[in-house]
N, C-alpha and C positions, 0 to 999 in steps of 0.2 A: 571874517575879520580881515583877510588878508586884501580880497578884492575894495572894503571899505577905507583900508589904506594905501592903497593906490594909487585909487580914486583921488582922494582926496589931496595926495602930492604929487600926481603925473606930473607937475611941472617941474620935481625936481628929478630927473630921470638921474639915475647914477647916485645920488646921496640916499636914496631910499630902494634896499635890496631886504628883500622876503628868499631867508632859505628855508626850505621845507626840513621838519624832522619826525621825530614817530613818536607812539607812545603817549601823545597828548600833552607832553612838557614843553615850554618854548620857553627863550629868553628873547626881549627888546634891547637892541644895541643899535648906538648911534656913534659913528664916528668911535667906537671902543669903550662908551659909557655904556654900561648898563642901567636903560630904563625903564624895565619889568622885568620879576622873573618869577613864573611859573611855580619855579621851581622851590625860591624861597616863600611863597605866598601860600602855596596850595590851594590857589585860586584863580581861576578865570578873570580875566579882568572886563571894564566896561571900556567895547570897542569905544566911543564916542570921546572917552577922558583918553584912551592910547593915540587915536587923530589928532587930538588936542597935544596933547604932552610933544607927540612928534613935532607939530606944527611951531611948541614954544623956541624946542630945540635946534630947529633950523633957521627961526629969524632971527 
């Protein structure tokens, strides 16, 4: 997932940072929104809708 957003926002270098953590929980933040969380879901999400959601958040 992480290479598939990258990918797809290389051109915002600097607005979009992937930190690594363990244990298989992660949270999505942008700018200090939380938009996923692992943690509240207890689910995997669909990489293609996280590309998206990112992609609403930054234009």
């Amino acid at each position: 997932m992480a290479a598939k957003i990258e990918a797809a926002h290389q051109d915002r270098v600097g607005k979009v940072k992937l930190i690594a953590s363990g244990g298989g929980c992660f949270e999505l933040s942008l700018d200090g929104k939380l938009l996923y969380s692992k943690l509240q879901t207890g689910e995997f999400p669909d990489e293609d809708a996280l590309v998206k959601l990112i992609g609403e958040q930054l234009s």
